[in-house]
Gaussian input, Z-matrix of N, CA and C with variables (Angstrom, degrees):
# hf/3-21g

backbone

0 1
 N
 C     1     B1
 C     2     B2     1     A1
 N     3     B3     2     A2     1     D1
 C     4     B4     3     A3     2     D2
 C     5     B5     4     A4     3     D3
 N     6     B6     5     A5     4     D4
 C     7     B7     6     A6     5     D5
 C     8     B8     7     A7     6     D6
 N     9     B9     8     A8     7     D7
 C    10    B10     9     A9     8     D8
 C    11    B11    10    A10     9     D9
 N    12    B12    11    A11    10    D10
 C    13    B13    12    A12    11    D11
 C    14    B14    13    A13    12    D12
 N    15    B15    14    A14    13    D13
 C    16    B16    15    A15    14    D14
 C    17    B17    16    A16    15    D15
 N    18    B18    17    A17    16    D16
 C    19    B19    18    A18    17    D17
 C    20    B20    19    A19    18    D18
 N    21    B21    20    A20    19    D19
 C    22    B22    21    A21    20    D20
 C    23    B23    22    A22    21    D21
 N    24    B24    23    A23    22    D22
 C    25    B25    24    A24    23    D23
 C    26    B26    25    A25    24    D24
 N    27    B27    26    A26    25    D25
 C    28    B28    27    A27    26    D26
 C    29    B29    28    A28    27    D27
 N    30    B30    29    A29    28    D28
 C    31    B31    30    A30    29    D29
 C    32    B32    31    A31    30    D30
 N    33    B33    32    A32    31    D31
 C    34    B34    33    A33    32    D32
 C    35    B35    34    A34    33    D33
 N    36    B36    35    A35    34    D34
 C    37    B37    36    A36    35    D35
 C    38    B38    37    A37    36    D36
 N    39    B39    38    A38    37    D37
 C    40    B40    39    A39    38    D38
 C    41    B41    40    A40    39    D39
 N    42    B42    41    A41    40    D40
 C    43    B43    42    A42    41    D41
 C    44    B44    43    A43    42    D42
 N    45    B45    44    A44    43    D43
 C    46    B46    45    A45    44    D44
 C    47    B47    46    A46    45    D45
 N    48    B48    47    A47    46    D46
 C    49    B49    48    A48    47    D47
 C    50    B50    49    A49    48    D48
 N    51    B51    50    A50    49    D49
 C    52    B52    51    A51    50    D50
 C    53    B53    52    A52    51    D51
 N    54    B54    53    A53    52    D52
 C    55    B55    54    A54    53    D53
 C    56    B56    55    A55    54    D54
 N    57    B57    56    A56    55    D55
 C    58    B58    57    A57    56    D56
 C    59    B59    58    A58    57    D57
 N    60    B60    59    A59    58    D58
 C    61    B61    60    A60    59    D59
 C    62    B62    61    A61    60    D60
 N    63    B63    62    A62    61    D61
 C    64    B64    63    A63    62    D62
 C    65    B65    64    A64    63    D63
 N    66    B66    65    A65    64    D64
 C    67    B67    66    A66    65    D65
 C    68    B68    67    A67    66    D66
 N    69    B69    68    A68    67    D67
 C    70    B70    69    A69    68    D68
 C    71    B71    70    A70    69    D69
 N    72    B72    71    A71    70    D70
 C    73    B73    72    A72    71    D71
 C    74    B74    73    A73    72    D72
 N    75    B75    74    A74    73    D73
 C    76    B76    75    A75    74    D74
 C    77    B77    76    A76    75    D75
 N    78    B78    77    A77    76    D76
 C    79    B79    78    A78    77    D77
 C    80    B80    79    A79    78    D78
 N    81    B81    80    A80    79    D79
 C    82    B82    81    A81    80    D80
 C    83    B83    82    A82    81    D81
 N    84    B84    83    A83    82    D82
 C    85    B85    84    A84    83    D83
 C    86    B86    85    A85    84    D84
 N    87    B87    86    A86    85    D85
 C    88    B88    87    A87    86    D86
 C    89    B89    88    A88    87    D87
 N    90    B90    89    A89    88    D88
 C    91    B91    90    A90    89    D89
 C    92    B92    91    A91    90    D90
 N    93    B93    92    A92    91    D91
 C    94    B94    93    A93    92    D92
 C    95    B95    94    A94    93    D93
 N    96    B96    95    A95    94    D94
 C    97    B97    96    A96    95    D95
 C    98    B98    97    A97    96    D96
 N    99    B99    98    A98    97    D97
 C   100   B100    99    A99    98    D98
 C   101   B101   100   A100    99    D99
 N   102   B102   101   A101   100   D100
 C   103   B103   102   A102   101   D101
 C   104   B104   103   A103   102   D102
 N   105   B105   104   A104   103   D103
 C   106   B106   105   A105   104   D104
 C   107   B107   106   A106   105   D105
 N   108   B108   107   A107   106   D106
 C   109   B109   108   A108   107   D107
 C   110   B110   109   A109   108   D108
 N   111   B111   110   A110   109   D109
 C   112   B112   111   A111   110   D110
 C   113   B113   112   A112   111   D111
 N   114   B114   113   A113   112   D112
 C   115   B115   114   A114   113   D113
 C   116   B116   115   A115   114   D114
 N   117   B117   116   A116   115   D115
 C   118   B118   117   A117   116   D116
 C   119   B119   118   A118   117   D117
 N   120   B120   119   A119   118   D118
 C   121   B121   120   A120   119   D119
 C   122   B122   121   A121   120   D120
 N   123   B123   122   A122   121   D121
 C   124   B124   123   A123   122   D122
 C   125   B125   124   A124   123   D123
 N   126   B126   125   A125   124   D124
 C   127   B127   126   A126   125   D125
 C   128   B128   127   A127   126   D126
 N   129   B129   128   A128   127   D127
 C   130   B130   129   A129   128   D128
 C   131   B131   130   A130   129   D129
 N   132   B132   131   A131   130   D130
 C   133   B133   132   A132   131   D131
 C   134   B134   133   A133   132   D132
 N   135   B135   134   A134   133   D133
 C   136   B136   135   A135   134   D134
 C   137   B137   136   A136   135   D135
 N   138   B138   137   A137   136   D136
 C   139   B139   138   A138   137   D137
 C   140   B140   139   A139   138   D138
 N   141   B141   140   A140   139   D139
 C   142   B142   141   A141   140   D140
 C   143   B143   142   A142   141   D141
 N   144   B144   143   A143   142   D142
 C   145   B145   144   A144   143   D143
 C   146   B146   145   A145   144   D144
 N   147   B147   146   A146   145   D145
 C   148   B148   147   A147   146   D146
 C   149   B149   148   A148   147   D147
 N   150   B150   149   A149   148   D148
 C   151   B151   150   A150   149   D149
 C   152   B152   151   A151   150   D150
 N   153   B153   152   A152   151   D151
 C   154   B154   153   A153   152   D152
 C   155   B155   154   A154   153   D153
 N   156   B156   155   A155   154   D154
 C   157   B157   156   A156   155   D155
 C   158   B158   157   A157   156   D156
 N   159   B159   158   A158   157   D157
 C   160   B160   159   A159   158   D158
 C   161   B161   160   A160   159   D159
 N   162   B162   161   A161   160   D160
 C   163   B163   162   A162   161   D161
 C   164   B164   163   A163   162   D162
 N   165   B165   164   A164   163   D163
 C   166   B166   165   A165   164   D164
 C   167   B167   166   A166   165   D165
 N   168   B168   167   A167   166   D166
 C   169   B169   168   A168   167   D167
 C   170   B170   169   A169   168   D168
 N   171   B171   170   A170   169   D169
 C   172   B172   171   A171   170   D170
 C   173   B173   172   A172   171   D171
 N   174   B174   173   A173   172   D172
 C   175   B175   174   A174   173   D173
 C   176   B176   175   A175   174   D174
 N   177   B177   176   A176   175   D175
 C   178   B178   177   A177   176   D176
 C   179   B179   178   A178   177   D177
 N   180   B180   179   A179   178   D178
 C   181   B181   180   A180   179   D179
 C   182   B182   181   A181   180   D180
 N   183   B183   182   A182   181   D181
 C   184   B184   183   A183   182   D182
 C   185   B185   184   A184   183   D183
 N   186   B186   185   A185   184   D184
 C   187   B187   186   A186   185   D185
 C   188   B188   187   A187   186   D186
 N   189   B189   188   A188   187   D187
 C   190   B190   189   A189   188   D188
 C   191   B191   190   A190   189   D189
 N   192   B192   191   A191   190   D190
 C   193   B193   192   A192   191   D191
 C   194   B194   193   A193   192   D192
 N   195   B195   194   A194   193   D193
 C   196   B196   195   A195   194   D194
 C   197   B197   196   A196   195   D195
 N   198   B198   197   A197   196   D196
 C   199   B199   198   A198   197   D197
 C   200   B200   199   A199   198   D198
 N   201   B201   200   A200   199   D199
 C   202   B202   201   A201   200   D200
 C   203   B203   202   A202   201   D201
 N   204   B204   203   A203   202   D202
 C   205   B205   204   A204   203   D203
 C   206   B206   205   A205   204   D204
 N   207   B207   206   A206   205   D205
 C   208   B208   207   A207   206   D206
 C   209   B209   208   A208   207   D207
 N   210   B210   209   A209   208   D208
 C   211   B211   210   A210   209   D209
 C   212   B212   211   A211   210   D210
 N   213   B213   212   A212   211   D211
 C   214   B214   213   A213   212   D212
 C   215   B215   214   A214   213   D213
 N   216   B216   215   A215   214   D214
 C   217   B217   216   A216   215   D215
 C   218   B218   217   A217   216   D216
 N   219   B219   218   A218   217   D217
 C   220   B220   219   A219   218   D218
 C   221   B221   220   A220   219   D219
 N   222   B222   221   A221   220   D220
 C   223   B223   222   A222   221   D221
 C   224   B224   223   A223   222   D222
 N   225   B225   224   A224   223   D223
 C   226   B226   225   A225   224   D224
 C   227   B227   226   A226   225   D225
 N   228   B228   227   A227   226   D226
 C   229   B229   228   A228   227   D227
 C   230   B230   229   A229   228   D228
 N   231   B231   230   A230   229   D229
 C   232   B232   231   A231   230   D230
 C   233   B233   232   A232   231   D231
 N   234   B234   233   A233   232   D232
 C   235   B235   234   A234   233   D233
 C   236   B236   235   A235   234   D234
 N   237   B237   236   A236   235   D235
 C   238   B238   237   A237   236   D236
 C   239   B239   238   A238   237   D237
 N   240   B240   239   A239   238   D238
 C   241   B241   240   A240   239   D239
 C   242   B242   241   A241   240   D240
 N   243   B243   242   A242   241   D241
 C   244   B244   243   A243   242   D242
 C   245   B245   244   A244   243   D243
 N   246   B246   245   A245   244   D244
 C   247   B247   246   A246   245   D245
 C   248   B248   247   A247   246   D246
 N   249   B249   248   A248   247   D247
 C   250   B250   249   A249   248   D248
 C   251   B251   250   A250   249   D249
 N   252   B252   251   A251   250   D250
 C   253   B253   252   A252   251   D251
 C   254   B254   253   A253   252   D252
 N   255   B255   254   A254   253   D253
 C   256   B256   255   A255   254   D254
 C   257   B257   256   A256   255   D255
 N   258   B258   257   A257   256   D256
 C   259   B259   258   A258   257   D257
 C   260   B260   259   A259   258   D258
 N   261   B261   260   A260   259   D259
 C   262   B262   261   A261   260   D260
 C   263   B263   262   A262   261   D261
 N   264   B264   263   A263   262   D262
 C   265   B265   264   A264   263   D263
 C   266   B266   265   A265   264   D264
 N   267   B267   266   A266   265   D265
 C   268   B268   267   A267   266   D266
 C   269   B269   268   A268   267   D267
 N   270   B270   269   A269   268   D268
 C   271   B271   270   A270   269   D269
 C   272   B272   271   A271   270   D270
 N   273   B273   272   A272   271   D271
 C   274   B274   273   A273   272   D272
 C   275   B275   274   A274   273   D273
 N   276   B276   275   A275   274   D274
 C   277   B277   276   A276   275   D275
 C   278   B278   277   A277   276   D276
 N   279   B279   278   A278   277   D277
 C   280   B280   279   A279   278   D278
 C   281   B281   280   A280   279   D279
 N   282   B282   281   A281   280   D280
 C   283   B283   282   A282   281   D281
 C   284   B284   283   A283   282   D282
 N   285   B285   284   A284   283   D283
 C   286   B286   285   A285   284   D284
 C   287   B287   286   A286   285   D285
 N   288   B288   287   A287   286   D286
 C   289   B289   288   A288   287   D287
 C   290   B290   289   A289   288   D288
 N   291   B291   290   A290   289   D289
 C   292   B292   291   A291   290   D290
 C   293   B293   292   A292   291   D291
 N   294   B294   293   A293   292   D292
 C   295   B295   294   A294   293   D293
 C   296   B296   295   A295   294   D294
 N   297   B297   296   A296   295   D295
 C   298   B298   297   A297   296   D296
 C   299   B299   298   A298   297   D297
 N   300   B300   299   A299   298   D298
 C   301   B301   300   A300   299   D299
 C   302   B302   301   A301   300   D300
 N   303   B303   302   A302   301   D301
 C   304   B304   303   A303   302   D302
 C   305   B305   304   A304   303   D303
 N   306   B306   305   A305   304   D304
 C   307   B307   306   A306   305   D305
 C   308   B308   307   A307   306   D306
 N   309   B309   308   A308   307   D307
 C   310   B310   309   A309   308   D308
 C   311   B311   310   A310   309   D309
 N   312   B312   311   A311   310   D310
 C   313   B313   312   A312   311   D311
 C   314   B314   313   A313   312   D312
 N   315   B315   314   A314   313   D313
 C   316   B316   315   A315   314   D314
 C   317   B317   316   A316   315   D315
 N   318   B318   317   A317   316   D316
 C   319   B319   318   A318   317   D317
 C   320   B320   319   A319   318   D318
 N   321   B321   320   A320   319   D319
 C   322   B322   321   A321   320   D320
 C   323   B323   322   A322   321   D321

   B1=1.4522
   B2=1.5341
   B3=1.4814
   B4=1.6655
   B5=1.5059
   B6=1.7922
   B7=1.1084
   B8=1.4302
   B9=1.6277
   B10=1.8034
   B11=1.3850
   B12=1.5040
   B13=1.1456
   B14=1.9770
   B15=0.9238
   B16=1.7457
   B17=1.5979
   B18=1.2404
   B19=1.5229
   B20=1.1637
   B21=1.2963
   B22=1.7821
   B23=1.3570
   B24=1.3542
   B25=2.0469
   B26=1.6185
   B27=1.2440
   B28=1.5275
   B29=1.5402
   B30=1.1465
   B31=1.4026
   B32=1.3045
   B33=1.2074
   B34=1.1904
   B35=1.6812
   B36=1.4295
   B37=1.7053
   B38=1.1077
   B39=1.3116
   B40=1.5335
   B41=1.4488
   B42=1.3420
   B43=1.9643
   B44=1.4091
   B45=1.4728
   B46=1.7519
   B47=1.7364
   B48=1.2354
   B49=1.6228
   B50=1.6350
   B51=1.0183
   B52=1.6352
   B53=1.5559
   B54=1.7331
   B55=1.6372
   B56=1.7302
   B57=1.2539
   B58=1.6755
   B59=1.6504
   B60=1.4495
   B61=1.8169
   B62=1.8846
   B63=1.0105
   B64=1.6318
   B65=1.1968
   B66=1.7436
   B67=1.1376
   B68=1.6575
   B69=1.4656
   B70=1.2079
   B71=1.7966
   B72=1.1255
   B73=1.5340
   B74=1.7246
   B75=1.6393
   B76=1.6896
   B77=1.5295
   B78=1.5858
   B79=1.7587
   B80=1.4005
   B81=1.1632
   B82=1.7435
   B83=1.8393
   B84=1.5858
   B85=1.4733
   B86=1.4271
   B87=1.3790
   B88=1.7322
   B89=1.4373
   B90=1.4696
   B91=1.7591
   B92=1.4835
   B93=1.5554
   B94=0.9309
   B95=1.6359
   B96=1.3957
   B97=0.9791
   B98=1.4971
   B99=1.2524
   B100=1.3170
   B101=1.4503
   B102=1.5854
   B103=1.4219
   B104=2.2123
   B105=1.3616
   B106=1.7464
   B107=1.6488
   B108=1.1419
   B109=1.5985
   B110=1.8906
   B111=0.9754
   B112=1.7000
   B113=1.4847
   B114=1.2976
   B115=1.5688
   B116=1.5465
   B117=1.4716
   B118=1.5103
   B119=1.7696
   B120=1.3284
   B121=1.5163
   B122=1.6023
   B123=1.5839
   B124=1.7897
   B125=1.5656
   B126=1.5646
   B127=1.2559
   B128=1.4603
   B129=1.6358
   B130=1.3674
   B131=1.5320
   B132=1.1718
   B133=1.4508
   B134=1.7252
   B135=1.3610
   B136=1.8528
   B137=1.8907
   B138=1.0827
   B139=1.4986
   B140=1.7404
   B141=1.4826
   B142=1.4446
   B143=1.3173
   B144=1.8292
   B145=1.3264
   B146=1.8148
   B147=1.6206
   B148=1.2802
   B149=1.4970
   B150=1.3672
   B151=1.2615
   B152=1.5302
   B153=1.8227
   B154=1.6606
   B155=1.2521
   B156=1.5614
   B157=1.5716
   B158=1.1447
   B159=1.6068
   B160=1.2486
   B161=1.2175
   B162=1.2628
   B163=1.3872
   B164=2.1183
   B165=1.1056
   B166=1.5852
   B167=1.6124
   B168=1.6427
   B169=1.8951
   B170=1.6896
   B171=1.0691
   B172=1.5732
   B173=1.4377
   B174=0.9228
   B175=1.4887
   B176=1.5394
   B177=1.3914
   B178=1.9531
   B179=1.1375
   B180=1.6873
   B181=1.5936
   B182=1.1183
   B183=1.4009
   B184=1.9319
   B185=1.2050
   B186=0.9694
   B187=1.3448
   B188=1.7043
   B189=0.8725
   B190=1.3996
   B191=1.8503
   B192=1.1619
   B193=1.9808
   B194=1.7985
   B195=0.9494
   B196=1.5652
   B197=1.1113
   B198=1.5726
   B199=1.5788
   B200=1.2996
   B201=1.8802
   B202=1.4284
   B203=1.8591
   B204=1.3054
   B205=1.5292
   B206=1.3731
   B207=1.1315
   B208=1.5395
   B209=1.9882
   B210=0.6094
   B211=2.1007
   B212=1.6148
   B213=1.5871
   B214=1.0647
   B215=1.9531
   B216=1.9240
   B217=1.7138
   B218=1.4608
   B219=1.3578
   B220=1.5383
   B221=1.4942
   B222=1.3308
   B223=1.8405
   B224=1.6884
   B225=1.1537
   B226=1.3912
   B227=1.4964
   B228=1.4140
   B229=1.8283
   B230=1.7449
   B231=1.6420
   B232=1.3947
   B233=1.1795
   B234=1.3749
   B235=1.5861
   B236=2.1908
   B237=1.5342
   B238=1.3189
   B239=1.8702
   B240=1.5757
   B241=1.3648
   B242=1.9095
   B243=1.6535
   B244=1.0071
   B245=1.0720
   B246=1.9623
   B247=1.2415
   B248=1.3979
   B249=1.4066
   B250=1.7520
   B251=2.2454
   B252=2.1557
   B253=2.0133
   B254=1.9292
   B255=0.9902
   B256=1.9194
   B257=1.6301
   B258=1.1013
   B259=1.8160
   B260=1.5446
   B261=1.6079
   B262=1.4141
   B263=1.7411
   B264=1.7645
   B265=1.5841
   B266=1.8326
   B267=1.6590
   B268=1.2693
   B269=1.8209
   B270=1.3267
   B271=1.8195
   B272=1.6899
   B273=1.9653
   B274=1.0977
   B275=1.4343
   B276=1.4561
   B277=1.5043
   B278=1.8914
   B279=1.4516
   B280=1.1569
   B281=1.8743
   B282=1.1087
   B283=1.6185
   B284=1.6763
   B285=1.5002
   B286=1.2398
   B287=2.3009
   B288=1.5728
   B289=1.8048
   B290=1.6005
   B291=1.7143
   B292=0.8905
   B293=1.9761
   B294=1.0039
   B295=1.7102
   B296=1.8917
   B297=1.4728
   B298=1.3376
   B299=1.4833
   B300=1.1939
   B301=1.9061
   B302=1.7906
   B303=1.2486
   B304=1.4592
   B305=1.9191
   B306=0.8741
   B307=2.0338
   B308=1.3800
   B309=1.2198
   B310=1.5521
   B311=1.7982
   B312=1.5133
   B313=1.5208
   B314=1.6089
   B315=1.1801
   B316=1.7532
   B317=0.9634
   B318=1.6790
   B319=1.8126
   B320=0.8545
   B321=1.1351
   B322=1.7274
   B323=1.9610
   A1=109.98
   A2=117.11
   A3=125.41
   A4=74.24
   A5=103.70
   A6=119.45
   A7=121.67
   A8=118.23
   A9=106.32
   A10=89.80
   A11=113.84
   A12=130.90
   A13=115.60
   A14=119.06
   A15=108.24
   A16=112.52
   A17=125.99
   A18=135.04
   A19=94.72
   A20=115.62
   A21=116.51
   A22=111.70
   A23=116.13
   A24=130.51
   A25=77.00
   A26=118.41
   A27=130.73
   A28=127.66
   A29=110.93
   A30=110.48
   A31=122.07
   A32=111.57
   A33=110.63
   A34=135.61
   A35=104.05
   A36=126.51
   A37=115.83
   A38=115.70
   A39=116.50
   A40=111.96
   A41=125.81
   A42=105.97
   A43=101.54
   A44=139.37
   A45=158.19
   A46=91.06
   A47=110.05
   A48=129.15
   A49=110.14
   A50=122.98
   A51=145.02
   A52=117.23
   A53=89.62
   A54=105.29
   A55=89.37
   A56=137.75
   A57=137.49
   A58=93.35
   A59=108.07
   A60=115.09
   A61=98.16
   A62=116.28
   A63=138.94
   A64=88.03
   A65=127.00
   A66=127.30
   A67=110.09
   A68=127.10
   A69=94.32
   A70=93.78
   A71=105.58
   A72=101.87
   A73=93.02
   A74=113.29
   A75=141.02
   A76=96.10
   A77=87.22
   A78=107.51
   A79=84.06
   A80=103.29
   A81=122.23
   A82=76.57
   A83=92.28
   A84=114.60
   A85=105.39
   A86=110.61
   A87=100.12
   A88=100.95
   A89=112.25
   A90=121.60
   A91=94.18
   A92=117.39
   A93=142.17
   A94=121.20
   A95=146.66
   A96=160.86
   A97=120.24
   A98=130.25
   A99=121.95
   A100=95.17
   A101=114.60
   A102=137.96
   A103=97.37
   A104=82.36
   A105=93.39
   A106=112.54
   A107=97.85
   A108=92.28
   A109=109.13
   A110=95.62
   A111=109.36
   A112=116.71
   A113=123.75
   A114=110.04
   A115=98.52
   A116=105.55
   A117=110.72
   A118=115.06
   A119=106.97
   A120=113.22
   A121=93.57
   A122=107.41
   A123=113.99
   A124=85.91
   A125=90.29
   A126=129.68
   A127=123.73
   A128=119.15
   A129=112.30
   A130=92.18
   A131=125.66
   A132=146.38
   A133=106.81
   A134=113.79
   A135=102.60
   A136=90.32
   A137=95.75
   A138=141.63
   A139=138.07
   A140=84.70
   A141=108.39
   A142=116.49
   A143=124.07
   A144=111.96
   A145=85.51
   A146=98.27
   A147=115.55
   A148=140.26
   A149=148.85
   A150=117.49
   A151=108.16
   A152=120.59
   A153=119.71
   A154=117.10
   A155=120.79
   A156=147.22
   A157=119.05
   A158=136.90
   A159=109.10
   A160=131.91
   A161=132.65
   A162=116.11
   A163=93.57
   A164=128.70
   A165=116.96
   A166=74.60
   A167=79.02
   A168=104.62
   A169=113.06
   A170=128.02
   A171=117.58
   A172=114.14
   A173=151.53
   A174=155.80
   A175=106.47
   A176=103.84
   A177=97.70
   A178=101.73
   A179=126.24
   A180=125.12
   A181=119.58
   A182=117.69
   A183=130.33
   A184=109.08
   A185=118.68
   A186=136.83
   A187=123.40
   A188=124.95
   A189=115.55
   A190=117.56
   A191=99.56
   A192=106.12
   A193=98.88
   A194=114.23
   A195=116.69
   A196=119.62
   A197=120.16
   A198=117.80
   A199=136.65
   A200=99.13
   A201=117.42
   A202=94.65
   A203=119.62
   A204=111.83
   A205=115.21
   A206=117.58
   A207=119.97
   A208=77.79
   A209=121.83
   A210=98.56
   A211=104.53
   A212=129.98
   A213=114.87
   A214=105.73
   A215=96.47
   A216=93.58
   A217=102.17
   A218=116.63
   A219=128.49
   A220=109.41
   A221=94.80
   A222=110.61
   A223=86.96
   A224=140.07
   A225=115.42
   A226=119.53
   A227=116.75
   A228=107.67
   A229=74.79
   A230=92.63
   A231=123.61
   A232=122.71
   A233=122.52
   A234=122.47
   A235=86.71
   A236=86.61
   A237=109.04
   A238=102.70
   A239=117.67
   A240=97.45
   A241=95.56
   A242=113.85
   A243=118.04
   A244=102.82
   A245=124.59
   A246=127.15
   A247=120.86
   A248=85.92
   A249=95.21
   A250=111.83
   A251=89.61
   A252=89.91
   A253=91.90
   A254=111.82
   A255=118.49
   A256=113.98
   A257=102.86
   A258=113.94
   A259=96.37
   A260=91.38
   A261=101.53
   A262=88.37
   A263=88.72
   A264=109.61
   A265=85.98
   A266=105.03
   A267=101.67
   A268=90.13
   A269=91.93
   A270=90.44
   A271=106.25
   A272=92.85
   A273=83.97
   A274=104.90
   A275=110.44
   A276=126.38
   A277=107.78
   A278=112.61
   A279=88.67
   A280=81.98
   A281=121.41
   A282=91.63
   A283=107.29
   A284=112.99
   A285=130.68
   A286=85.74
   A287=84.62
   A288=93.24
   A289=111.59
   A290=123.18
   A291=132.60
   A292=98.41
   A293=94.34
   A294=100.29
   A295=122.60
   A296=111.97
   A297=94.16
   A298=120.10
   A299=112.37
   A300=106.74
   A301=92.39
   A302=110.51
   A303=96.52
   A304=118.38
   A305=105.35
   A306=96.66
   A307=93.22
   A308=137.82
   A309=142.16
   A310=95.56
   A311=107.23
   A312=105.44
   A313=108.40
   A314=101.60
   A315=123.32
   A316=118.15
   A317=114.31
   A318=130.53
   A319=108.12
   A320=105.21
   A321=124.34
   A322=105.43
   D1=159.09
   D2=-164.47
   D3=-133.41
   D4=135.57
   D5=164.77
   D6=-132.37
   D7=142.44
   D8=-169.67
   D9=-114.23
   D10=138.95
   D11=168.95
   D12=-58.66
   D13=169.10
   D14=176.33
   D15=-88.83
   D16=0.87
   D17=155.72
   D18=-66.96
   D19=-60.93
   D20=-166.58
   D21=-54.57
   D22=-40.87
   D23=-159.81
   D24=-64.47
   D25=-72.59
   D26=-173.59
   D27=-31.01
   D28=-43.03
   D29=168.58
   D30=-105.49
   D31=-16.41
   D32=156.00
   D33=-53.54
   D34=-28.90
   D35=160.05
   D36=-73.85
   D37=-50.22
   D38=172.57
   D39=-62.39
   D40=-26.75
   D41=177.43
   D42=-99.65
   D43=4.75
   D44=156.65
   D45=-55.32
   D46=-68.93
   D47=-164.48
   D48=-74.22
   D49=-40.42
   D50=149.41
   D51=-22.43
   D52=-68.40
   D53=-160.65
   D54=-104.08
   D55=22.72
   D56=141.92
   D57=78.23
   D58=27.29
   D59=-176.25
   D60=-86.51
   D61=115.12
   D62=-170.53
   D63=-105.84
   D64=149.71
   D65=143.09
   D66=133.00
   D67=-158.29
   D68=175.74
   D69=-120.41
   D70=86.85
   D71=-161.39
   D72=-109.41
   D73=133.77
   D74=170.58
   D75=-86.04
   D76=-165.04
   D77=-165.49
   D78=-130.56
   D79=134.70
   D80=176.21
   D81=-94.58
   D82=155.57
   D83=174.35
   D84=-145.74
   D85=125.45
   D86=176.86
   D87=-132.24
   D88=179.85
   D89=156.66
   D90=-109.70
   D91=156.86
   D92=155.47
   D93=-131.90
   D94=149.55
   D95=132.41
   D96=-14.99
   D97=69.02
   D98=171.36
   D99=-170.87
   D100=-159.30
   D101=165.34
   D102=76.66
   D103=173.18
   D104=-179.10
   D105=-53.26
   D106=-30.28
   D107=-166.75
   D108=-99.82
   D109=-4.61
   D110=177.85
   D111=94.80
   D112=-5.82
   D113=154.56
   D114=-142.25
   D115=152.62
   D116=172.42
   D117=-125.26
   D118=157.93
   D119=-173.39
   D120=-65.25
   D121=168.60
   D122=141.85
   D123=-157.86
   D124=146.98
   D125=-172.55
   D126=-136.62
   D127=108.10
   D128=-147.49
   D129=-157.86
   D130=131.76
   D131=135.66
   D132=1.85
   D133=97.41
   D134=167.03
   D135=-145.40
   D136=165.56
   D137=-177.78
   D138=-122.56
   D139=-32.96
   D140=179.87
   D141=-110.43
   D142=121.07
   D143=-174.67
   D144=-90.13
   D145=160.39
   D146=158.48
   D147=-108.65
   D148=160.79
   D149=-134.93
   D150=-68.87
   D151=-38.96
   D152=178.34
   D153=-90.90
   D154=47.67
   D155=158.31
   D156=-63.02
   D157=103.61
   D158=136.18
   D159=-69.54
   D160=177.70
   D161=-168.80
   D162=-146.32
   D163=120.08
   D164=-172.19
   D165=-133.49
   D166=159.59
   D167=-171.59
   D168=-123.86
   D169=93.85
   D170=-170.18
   D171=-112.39
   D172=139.49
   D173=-159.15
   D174=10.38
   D175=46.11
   D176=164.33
   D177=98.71
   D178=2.90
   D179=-166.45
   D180=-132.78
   D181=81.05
   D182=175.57
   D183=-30.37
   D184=120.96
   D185=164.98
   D186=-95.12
   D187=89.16
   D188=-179.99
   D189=-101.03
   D190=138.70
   D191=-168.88
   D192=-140.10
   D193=104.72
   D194=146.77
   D195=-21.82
   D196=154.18
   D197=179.53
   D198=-85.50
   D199=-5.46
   D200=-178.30
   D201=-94.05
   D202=-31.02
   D203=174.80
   D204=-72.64
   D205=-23.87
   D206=-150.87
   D207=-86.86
   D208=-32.14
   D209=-178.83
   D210=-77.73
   D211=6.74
   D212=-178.39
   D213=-115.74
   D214=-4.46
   D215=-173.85
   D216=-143.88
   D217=43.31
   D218=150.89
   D219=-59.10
   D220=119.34
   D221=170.03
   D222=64.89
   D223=30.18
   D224=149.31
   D225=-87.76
   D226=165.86
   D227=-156.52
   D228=-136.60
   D229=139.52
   D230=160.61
   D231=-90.55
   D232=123.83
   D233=-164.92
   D234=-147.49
   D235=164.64
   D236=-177.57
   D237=-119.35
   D238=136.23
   D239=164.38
   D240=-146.09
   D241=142.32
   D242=-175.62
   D243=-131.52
   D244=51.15
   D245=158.78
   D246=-76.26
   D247=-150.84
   D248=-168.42
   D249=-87.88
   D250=-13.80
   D251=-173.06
   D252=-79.29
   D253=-11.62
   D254=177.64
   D255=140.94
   D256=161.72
   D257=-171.58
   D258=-109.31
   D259=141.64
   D260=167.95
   D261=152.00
   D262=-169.29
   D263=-167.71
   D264=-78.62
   D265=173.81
   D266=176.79
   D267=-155.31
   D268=135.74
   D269=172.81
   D270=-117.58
   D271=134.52
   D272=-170.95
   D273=-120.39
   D274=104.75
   D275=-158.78
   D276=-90.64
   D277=148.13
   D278=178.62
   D279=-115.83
   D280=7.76
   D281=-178.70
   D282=-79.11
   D283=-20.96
   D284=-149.66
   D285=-68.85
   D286=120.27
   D287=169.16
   D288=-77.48
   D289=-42.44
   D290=-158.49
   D291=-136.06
   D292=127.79
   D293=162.48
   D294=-129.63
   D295=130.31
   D296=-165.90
   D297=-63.08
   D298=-146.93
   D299=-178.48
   D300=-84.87
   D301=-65.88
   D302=-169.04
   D303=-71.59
   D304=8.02
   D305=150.79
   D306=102.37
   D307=-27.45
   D308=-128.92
   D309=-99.54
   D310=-38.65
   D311=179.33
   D312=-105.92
   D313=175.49
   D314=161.71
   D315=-156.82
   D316=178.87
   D317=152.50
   D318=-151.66
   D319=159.23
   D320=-162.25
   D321=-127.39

């Protein structure tokens, strides 16, 4: 399961309401192959599940993950932080062994 913290539910509405996105549209979450640590998150606006989707629901906020991501972000938690170490989404993975300095990559 992918879980968003209520910072996360929160701004996540606010850039929905922002960017004039109507509807009942989640955050696709994937891994991809790149960044310092050898895979990186993406995090993007979806609506549409696809057929090897899971799809989890946490405070009002669809989550949708592919089936090749979903073995790399079981029980990882989505949180937002707009302190002073940098702003943005933040995943907080527990498979992840190594994460780089700026948050964006891992390995497992």
């Amino acid at each position: 399961m992918v879980t968003v913290t209520e910072i996360a539910k929160n701004k996540i509405i606010e850039l929905r309401a922002k960017d004039g996105l109507e509807g009942d549209l989640g955050v696709r979450v994937a891994v991809e192959g790149g960044g310092c640590s050898g895979l990186m998150y993406d995090l993007q606006f979806d609506g549409e599940q696809r057929p090897t989707d899971h799809i989890f629901e946490d405070k009002g906020i669809k989550v949708f993950v592919d089936k090749k991501s979903l073995l790399y972000l079981i029980g990882t938690e989505l949180d937002f932080s707009d302190g002073l170490n940098g702003k943005g989404f933040q995943f907080k993975n527990p498979n992840a062994s190594r994460t780089c300095g700026c948050g964006e990559s891992f390995s497992v």
